[in-house]
N, C-alpha and C positions, 0 to 999 in steps of 0.2 A: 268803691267810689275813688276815682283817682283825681286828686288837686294835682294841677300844671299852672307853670308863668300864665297860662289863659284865664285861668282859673281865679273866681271872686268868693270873699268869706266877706260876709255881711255882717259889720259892728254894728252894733245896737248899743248906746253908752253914751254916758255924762262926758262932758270935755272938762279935764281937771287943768285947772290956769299952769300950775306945778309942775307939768308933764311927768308927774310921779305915778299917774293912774289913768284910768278910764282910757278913751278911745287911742290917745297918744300912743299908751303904751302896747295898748291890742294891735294896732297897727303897724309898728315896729317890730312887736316876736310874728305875727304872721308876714311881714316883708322876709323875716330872714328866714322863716321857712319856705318861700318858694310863690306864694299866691298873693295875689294882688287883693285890696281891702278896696270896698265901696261900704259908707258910711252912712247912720242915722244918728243925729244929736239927740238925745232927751230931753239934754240938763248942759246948761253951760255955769261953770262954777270959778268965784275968783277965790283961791285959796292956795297957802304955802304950803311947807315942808311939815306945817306946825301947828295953822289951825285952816278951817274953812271957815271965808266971811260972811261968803252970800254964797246962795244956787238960787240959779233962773231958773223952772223947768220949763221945758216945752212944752206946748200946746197937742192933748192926746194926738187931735186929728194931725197934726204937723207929724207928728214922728211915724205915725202911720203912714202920709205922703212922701218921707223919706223911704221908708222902706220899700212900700210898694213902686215906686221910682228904680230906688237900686237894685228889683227882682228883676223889673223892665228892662232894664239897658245894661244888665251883665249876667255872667255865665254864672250863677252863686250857684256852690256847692256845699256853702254850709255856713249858718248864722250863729255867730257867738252873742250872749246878750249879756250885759253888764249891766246898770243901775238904771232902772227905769222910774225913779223916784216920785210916780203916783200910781196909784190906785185905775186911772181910766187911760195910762198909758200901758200898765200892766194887761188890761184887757180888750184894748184897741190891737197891740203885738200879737195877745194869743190868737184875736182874730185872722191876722194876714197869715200866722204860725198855722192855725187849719187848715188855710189854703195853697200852702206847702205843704202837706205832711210828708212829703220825698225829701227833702233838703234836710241834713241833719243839725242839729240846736244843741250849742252847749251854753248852760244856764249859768252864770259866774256873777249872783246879782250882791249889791253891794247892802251889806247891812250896817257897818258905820262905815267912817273915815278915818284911816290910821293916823291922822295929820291930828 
């Protein structure tokens, strides 16, 4: 599988207010390796360096119409997935995930917050 500048890696992940974690910073180490990122929100969360105050999640079906969006309108080569923090987001993904089983998945899910 070769990733090129053409090339999309599909986030799956909380937006951390902090830009210490989740989509911020997935999108940042894959810019500097080379492949462009197209994006699904889970979770929108307002928290520091120190604690977390609130998380929104998103609505299963919403983060599924992200995804299935971002497979439509780019070349993705390969989806990372970060914190899907429910239970019918976890199972809505694995859905659109058997309908790629060609596209490779690396699972980096969040079990607490370092904050």
């Amino acid at each position: 599988m070769a990733i090129d500048r053409e090339s999309h890696v599909l986030v799956v992940a909380g937006a951390d207010s902090s830009g210490g974690a989740g989509i911020v910073r997935d999108v940042e180490t894959i810019a500097a390796l080379g492949p462009r990122s197209c994006v699904a929100v889970t979770a929108v969360t307002a928290q520091t360096h120190r604690s977390v105050d609130w998380i929104e999640h998103m609505p299963p079906g919403l983060v599924v119409a992200q995804m299935r969006a971002a497979l439509a309108a780019n070349d993705v080569k390969a989806i990372k997935i970060g914190m899907l923090g429910t239970n019918g987001a976890i199972e809505k993904a694995a859905a659109v995930l058997r309908d790629h089983p060609d596209i490779p998945v690396v699972l980096d899910p969040v079990l607490a917050s370092s904050s």
